[in-house]
C-alpha positions in Angstrom: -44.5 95.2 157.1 -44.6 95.7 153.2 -47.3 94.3 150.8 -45.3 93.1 148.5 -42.1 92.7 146.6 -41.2 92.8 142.7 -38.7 90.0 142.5 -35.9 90.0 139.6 -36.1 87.9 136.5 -35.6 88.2 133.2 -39.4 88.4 130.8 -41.3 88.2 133.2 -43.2 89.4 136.6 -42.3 88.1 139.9 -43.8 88.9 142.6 -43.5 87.9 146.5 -46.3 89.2 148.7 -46.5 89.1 152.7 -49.5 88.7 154.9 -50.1 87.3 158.1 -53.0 85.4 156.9 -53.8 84.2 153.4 -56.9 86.0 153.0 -54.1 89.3 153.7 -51.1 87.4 151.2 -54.1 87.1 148.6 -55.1 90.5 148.4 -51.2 91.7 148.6 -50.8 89.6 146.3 -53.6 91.2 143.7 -52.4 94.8 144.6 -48.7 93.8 143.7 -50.0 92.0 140.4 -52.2 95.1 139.2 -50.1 98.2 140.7 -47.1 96.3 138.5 -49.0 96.4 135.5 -48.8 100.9 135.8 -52.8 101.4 134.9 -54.0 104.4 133.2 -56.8 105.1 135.6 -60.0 106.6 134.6 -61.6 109.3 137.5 -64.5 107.2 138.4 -66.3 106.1 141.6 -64.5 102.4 143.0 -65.8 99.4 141.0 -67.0 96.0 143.4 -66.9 92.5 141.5 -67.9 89.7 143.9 -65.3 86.7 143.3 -66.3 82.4 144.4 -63.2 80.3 143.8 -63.0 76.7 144.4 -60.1 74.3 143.9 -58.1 71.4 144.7 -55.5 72.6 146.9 -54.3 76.3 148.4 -51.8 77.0 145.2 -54.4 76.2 142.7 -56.6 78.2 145.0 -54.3 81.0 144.2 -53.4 80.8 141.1 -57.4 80.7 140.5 -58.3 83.5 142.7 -55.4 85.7 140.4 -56.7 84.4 136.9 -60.0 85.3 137.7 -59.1 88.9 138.8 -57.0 88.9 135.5 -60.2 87.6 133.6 -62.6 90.2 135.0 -59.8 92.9 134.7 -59.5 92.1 130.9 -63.1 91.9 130.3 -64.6 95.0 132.5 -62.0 97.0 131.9 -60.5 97.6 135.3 -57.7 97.1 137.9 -58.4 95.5 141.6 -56.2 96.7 144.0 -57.3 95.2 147.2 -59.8 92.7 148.2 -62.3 91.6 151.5 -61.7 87.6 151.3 -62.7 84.2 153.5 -60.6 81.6 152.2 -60.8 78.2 153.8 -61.4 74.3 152.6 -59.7 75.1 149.4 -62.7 77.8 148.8 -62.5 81.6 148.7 -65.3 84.0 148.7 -65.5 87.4 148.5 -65.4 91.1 146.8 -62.3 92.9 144.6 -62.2 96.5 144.5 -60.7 98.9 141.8 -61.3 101.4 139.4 -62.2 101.7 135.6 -58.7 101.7 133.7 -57.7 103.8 129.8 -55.0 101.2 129.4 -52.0 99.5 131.0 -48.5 100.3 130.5 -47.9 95.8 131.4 -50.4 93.3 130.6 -50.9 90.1 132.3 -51.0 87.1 129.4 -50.8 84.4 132.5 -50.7 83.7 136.0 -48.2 80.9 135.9 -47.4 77.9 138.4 -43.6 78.4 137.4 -41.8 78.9 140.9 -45.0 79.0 142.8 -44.9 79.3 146.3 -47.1 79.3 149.3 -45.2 78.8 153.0 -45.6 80.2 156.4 -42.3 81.7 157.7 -42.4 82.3 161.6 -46.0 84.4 162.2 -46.2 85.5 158.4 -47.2 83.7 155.2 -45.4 84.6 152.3 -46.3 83.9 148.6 -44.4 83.9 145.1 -46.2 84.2 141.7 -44.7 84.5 138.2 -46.8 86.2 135.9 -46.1 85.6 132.0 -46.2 89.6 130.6 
């Protein structure tokens, strides 16, 4: 099963990941969002941010969890390519792992609620995100 998929549209980033739970479509869903963004890595050891979301429904839950990867990305410095999560009552907890980044070819302005999606398809969950570059 793939991670993830970069969708086609026209400015911006789309992005449909696959898990077969959300804390798996979540953390697909941050690979996808920073591995599209082609980082300049620095050689340094991993870097471990612990992450606390809370919000009103499972897309805001999303859309949070993403803007504060972005957030922490933007001020520390670094790319998070995959993540250790509980999600459940519209909370998520957890830790983000990455590396220190030079630069990135694609920065991430937004993470967007324009064609937002969240469903479970048969035994997988499957989510689209359009990121304003």
């Amino acid at each position: 099963m793939r991670n993830y998929e970069i969708l086609e549209h026209t400015a911006d980033l789309k992005i449909r990941a696959y898990g077969k739970n959300l804390e798996e479509i979540f953390s697909n869903m941050l690979q996808g969002m920073f591995e599209s963004c082609q980082p300049e890595m620095e050689n340094r050891e991993p870097v471990i941010r612990d992450v606390r979301v809370k919000s009103e429904n499972l897309e805001s839950l999303l859309i949070d969890f993403l803007s504060e990867a972005v957030y922490l990305s933007d001020t520390n410095n670094e790319a998070y390519f995959s993540a250790d999560l509980t999600i459940g009552d519209n909370k998520l907890k957890g830790k983000i792992q990455g590396k220190k980044v030079k630069r990135f070819q694609i920065e991430i302005k937004a993470v967007t609620w324009h064609d937002l999606e969240i469903k479970k398809v048969g035994d997988q969950w499957q989510a689209v995100v359009l990121f304003d570059v």
